[in-house]
C-alpha positions in Angstrom: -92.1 -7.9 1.2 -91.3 -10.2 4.0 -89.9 -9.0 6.7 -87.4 -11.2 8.5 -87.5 -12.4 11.9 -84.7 -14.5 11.9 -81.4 -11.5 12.9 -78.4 -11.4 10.5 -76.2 -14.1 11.1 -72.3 -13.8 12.2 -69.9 -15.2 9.4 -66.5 -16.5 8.9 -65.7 -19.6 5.9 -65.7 -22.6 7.6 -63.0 -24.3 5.4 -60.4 -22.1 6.5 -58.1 -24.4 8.4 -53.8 -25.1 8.4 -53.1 -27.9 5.9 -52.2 -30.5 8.5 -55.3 -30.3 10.0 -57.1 -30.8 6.8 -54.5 -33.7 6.0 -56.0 -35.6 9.4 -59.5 -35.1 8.3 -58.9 -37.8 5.6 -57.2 -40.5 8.3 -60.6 -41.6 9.7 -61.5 -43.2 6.4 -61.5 -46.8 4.7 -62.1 -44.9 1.6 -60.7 -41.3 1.1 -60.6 -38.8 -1.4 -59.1 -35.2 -2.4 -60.1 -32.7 -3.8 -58.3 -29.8 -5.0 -59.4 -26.3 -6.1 -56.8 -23.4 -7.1 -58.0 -21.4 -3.7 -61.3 -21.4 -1.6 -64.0 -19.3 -3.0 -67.9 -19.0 -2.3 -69.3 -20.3 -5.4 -66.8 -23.3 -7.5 -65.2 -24.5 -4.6 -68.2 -24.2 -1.8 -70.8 -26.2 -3.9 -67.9 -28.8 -5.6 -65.5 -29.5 -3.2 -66.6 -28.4 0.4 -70.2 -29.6 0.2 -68.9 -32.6 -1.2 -66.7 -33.4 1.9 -69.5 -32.6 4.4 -71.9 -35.1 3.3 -69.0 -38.0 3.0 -67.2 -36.8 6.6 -71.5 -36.9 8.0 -71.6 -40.2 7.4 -71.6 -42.7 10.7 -68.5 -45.3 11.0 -65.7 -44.7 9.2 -66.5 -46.1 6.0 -65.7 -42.4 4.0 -63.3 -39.4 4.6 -63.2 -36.6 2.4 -60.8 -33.2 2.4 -59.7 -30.8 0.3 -56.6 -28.7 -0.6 -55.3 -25.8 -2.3 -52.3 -24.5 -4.8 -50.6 -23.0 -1.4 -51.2 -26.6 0.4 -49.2 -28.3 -2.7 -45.6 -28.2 -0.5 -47.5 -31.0 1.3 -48.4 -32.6 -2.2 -47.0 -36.4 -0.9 -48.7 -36.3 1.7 -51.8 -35.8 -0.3 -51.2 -38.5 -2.1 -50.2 -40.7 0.9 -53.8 -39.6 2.7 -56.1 -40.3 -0.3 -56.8 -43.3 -2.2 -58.8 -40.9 -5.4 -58.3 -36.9 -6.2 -61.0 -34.6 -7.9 -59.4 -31.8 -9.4 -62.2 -29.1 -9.2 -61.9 -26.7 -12.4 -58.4 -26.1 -12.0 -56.4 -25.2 -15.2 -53.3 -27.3 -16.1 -49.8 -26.0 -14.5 -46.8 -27.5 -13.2 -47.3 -28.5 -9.7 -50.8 -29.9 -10.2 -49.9 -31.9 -13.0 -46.9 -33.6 -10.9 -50.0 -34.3 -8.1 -51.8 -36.0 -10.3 -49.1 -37.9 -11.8 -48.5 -39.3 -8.7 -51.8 -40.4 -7.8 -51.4 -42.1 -11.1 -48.3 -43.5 -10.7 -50.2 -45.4 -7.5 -52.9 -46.0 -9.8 -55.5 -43.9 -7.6 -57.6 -42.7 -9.6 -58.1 -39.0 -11.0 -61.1 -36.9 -11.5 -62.0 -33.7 -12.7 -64.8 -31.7 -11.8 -66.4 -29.0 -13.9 -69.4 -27.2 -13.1 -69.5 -24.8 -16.4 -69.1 -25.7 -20.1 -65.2 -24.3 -20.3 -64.0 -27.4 -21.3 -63.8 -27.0 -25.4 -61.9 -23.4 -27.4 -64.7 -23.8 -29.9 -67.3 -22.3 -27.2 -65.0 -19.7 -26.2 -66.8 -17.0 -28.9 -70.4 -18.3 -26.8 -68.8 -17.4 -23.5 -67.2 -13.7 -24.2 -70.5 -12.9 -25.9 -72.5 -14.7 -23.3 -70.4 -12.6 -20.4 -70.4 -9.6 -22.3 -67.0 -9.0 -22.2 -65.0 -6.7 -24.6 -64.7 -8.5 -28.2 -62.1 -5.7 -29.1 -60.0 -6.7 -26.5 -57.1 -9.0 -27.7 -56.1 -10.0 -24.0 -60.1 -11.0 -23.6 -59.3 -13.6 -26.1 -55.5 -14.4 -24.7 -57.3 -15.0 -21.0 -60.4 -16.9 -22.3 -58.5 -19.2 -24.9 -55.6 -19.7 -22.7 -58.3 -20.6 -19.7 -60.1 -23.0 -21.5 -56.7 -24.8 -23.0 -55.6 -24.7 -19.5 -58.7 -26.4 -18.6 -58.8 -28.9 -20.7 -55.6 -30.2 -20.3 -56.0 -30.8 -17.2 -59.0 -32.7 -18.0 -57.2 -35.1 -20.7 -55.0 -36.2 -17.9 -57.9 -37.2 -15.7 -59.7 -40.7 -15.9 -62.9 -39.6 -15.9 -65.3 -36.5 -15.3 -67.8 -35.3 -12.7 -70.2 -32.3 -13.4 -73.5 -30.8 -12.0 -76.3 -31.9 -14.8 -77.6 -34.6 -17.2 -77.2 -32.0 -19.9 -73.8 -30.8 -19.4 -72.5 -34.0 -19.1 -73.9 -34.9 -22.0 -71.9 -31.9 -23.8 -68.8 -33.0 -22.1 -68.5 -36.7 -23.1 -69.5 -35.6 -26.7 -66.4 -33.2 -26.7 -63.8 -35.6 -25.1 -65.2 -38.8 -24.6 -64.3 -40.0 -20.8 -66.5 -41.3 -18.9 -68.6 -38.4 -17.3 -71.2 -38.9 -14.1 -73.2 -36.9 -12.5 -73.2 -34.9 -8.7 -75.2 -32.2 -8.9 -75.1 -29.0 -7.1 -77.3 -28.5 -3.2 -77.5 -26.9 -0.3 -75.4 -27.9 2.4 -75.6 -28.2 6.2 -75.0 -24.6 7.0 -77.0 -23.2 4.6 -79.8 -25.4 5.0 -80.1 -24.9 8.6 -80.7 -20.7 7.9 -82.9 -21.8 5.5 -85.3 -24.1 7.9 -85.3 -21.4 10.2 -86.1 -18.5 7.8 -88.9 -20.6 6.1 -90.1 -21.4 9.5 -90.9 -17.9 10.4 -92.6 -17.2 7.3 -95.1 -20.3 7.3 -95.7 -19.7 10.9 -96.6 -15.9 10.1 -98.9 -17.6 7.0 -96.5 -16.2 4.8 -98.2 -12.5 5.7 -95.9 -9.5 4.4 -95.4 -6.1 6.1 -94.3 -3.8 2.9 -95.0 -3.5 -0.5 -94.4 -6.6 -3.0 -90.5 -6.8 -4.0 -88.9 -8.6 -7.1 -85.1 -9.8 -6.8 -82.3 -10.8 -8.7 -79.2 -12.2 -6.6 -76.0 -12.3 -8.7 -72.4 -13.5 -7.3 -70.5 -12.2 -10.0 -70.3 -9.4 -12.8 -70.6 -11.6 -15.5 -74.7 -12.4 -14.8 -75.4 -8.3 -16.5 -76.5 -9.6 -19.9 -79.3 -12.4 -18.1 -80.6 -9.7 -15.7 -80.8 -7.2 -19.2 -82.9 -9.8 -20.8 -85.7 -9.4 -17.8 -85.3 -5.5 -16.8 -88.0 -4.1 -19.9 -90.5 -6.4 -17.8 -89.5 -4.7 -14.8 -89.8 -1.7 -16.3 -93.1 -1.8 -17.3 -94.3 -3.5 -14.1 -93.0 -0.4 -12.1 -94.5 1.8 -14.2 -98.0 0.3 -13.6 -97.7 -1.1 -10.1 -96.5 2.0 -7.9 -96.1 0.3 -5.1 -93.7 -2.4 -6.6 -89.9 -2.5 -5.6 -86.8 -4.1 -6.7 -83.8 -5.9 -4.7 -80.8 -5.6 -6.4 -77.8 -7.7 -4.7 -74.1 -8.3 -6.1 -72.5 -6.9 -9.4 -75.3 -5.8 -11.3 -76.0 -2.1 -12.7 -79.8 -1.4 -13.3 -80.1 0.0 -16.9 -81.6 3.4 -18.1 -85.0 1.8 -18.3 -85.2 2.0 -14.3 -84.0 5.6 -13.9 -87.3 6.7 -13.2 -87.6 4.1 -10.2 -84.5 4.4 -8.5 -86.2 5.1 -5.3 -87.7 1.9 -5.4 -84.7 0.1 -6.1 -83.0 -1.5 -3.3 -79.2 -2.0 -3.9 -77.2 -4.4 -2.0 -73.7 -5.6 -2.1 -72.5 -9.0 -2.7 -72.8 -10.8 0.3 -72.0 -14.1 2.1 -74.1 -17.1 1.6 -75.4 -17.6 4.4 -77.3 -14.1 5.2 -78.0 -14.3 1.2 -80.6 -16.4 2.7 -82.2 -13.8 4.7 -82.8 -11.5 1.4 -84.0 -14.2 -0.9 -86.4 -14.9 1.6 -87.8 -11.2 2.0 -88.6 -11.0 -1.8 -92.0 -12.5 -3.2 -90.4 -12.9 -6.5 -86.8 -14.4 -7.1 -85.8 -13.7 -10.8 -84.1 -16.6 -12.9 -83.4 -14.9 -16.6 -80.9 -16.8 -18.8 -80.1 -15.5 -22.5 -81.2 -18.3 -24.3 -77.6 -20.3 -25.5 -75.9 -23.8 -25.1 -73.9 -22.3 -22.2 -76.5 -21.0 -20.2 -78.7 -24.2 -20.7 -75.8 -26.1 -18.9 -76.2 -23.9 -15.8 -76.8 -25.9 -12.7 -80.7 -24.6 -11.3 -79.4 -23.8 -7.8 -81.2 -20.3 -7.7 -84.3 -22.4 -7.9 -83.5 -24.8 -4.9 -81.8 -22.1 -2.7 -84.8 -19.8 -3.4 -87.4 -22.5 -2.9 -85.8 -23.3 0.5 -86.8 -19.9 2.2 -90.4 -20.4 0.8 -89.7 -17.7 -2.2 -91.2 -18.3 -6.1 -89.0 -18.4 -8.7 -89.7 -17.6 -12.1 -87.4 -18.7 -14.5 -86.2 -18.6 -18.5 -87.0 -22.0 -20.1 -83.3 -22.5 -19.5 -83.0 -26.7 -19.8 -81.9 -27.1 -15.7 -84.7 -24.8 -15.1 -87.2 -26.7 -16.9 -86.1 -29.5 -15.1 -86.7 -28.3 -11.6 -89.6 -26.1 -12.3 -93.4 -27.2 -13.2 -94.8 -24.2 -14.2 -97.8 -22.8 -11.9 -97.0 -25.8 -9.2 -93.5 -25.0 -7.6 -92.6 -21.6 -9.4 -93.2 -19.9 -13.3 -91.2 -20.3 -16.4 -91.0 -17.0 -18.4 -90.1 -17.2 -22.1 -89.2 -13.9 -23.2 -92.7 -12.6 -24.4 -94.0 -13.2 -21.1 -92.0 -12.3 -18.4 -94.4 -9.6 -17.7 -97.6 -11.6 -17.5 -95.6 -14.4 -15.7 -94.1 -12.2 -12.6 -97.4 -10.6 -12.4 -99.4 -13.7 -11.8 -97.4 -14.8 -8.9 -97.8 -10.8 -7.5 -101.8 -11.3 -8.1 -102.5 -14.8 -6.8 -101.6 -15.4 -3.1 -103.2 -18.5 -2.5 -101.6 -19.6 -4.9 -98.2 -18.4 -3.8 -98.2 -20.3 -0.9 -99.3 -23.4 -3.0 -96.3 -22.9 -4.9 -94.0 -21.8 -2.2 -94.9 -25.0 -0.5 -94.2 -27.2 -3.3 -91.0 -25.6 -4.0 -89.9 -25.7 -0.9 -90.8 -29.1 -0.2 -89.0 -30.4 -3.3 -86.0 -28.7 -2.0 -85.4 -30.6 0.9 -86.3 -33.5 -1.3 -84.1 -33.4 -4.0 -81.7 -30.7 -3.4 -80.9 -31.0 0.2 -76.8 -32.3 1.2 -78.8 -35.4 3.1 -79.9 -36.6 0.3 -76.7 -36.7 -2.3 -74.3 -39.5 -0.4 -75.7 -41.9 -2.8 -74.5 -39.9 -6.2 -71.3 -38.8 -4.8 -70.8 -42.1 -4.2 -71.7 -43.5 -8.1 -69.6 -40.1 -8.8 -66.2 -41.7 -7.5 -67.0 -45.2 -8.0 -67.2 -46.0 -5.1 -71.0 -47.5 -5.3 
């Protein structure tokens, strides 16, 4: 384990601001866009609409302006439309008020986007996802919600002129199912984030990345529906417990460690969900962050950001051969890939080998801030609204 220096960090969302307020961010701007998510979350919204607008607003002059709005921010809808000259709808399902915002963006022949991060865009996946999610197959309101979301979805799409998503393979899977034109502006850190990051992966370089407990493996989930990926890595776990006494396990967000762990529960550190910003400070006490995927068409168009937020605090991933993860990751330079065989042997080679932990931990990290960091996107959000 490594303990961190850096204290826990006061937090409050920094997109929580009155509508007009957000309306005036957008009149600095030659060029301006929108966008528009049902209502502000920590996952969808944070990484496709607010980390977006930072990186256009950082730019010097006042060549771009970017803001973004809300279902409750739609009595304002003309003066949207009268503030921005594009609108990315961020996985938002079709309903009446959005559709009559982005009619009138079309009207003005401004163009309209949508933005999906997740492969929810086609009915004919929607047997994937519930078994992906492991959600109850007996249900018939299971099927009402996820067929009716995905409809939803998708007709807001067909109204749109074109798509933006998070990965080469992804889009991919999107223009074969609808055919608009689909670019992509993949997931990163942004400023905030970033900045904890920096600080936390200071301290541990400086310390030469010594640790002052026992090793710890962790697996960060922000929602309930990641139980059947952790399942497919927990018989490893399992076994490495059983041999290594001394080895613990972090457990944060909405995950339930299986029967197979019983006999370790007082190695077994549970924490709750938390906010993104002191996430940091966990993933970077952990000398193993754990990336399973079950092995399917939806998982392989997952965005890798596990991988780049881990790598930023100087922590080795290892990672199902998911494609995304495959991608980021060379195996033994800046992390491990684990097919399911292996996942053992693969976790225990990082435990075993600390000079080459730090190799990898550098490598990681300094891809990172290469490819992953918000200063370094302005020129695919750009392509992404066509604007290049």
């Amino acid at each position: 384990m490594f303990a961190p220096t850096v204290p826990a960090q006061p937090y409050a969302d920094p997109w929580l601001s009155p509508t007009q307020d957000r309306l005036a961010m957008l009149a600095r701007g030659e060029r301006r866009v929108a966008y528009y998510y049902e209502e502000p979350n920590t996952s969808t919204f944070r990484y496709r609409a607010y980390n977006m607008a930072q990186v256009l607003n950082a730019q010097p002059g006042s060549h771009y302006a970017a803001s973004y709005f809300f279902r409750r921010d739609l009595v304002a809808m003309q003066e949207i439309v009268d503030h921005a000259d594009v609108l990315v709808v961020c996985r938002s399902g079709y309903e009446h008020r959005l559709a009559r915002l982005m009619e009138r963006f079309t009207r003005l022949r401004k163009p309209v986007l949508f933005d999906v991060d997740d492969l929810v865009i086609d009915t004919r996946h929607a047997h994937l996802l519930i078994g992906t999610l492991g959600l109850d197959k007996d249900d018939p309101r299971i099927w009402d919600d996820w067929f009716g979301m995905i409809a939803r979805m998708r007709a807001t799409l067909e109204r749109c002129d074109g798509v933006i998503t998070t990965n080469a393979f992804l889009a991919a899977r999107i223009h074969e199912f609808t055919g608009k034109p689909t670019v992509v502006a993949p997931n990163f850190m942004n400023r905030e984030q970033l900045a904890i990051s920096q600080r936390l992966w200071t301290a541990k370089h400086d310390a030469g990345f010594a640790t002052t407990a026992p090793p710890l493996l962790g697996y960060f989930s922000g929602t309930p529906s990641h139980q059947r990926d952790y399942a497919t890595v927990e018989p490893a776990i399992a076994r490495l417990m059983a041999r290594r006494p001394d080895l613990g396990l972090t457990l944060v967000g909405f995950i339930e460690p299986g029967p197979a762990l019983a006999p370790f529960t007082r190695r077994i550190q549970r924490q709750p969900f938390m906010d993104w910003i002191n996430l940091q400070r966990l993933v970077a006490s952990v000398e193993v962050n754990l990336m399973p995927l079950q092995a399917n068409v939806f998982t392989d168009c997952k965005s890798p950001l596990k991988y780049f937020e881990a790598a930023a605090v100087g922590t080795v991933s290892v990672a199902s051969p998911a494609v995304n993860h495959i991608a980021c990751i060379d195996d033994g330079v800046n992390g491990r890939i684990a097919r399911g065989h292996d996942w053992e042997q693969r976790i225990e080679a990082v435990l075993e080998a600390p000079d080459s932990y730090r190799a990898m931990a550098e490598s990681a990290r300094a891809d990172a801030v290469v490819r992953h960091a918000w200063t370094e996107q302005l020129p695919a959000i750009l392509q992404a609204l066509g604007w290049h």
